[in-house]
C-alpha positions as CSV (number, residue, x, y, z in Angstrom):
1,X,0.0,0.0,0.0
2,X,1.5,3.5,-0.9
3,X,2.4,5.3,2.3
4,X,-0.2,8.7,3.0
5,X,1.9,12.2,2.0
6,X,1.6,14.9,4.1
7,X,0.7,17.7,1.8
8,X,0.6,21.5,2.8
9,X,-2.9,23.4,2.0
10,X,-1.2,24.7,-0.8
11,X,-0.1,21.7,-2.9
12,X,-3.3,19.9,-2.1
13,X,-5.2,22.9,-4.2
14,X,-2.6,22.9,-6.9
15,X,-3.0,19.1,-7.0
16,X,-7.3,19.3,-7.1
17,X,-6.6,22.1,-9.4
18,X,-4.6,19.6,-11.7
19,X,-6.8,16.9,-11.0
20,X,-9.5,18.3,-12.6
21,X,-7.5,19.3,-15.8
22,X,-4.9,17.0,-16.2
23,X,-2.7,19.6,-17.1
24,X,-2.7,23.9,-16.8
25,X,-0.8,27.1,-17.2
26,X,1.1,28.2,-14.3
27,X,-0.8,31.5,-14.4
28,X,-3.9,29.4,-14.6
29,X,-2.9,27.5,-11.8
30,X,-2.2,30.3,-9.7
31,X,-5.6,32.8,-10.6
32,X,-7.0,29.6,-8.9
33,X,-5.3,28.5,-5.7
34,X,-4.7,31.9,-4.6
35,X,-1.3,31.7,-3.4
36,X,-0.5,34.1,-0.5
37,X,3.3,34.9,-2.6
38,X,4.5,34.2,-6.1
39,X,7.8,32.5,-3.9
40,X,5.3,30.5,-1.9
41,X,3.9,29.2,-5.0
42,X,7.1,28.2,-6.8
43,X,8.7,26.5,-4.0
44,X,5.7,24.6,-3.2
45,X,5.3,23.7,-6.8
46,X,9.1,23.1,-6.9
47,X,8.6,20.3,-4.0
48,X,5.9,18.8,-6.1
49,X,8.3,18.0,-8.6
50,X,11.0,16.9,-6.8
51,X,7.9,14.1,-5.6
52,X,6.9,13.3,-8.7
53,X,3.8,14.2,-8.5
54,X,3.7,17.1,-11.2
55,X,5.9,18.3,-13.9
56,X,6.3,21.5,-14.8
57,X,7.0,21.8,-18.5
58,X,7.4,25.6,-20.0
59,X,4.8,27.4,-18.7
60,X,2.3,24.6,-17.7
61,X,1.8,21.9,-14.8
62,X,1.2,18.7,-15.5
63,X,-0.2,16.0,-12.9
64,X,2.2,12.4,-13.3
65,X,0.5,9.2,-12.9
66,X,1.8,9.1,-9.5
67,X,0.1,12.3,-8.6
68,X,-3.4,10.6,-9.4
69,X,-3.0,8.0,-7.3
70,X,-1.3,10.0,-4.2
71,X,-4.7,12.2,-4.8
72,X,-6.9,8.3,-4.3
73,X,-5.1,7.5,-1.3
């Protein structure tokens, strides 16, 4: 069974946000999570990746495989 991630508020909505789209703008992503800081954002998005549960690729974010099924369990 794949162990539970502790998630902050923040990448849970970028993650819902994703979930729902499969893939979206950074801008996008941000007009809809409501990040407090544009730093916030990016590091938090930046710890995604370095989970594997998103890629960013040019200007958009992508939810991985792995990112669907940390959002089922």
């Amino acid at each position: 069974m794949p162990r539970r991630l502790k998630l902050s508020t923040l990448q849970r909505d970028i993650m819902m946000t994703l979930e729902e789209a499969g893939a979206e703008t950074v801008g996008t992503v941000m007009a809809t999570v409501k990040p407090s800081s544009q730093s916030e954002f990016s590091a938090q998005v930046e710890a995604l990746v370095k989970l594997g549960l998103i890629l960013s690729e040019e200007h958009n974010l992508v939810l991985t495989e792995q990112g669907k099924t940390a959002l089922r369990t």
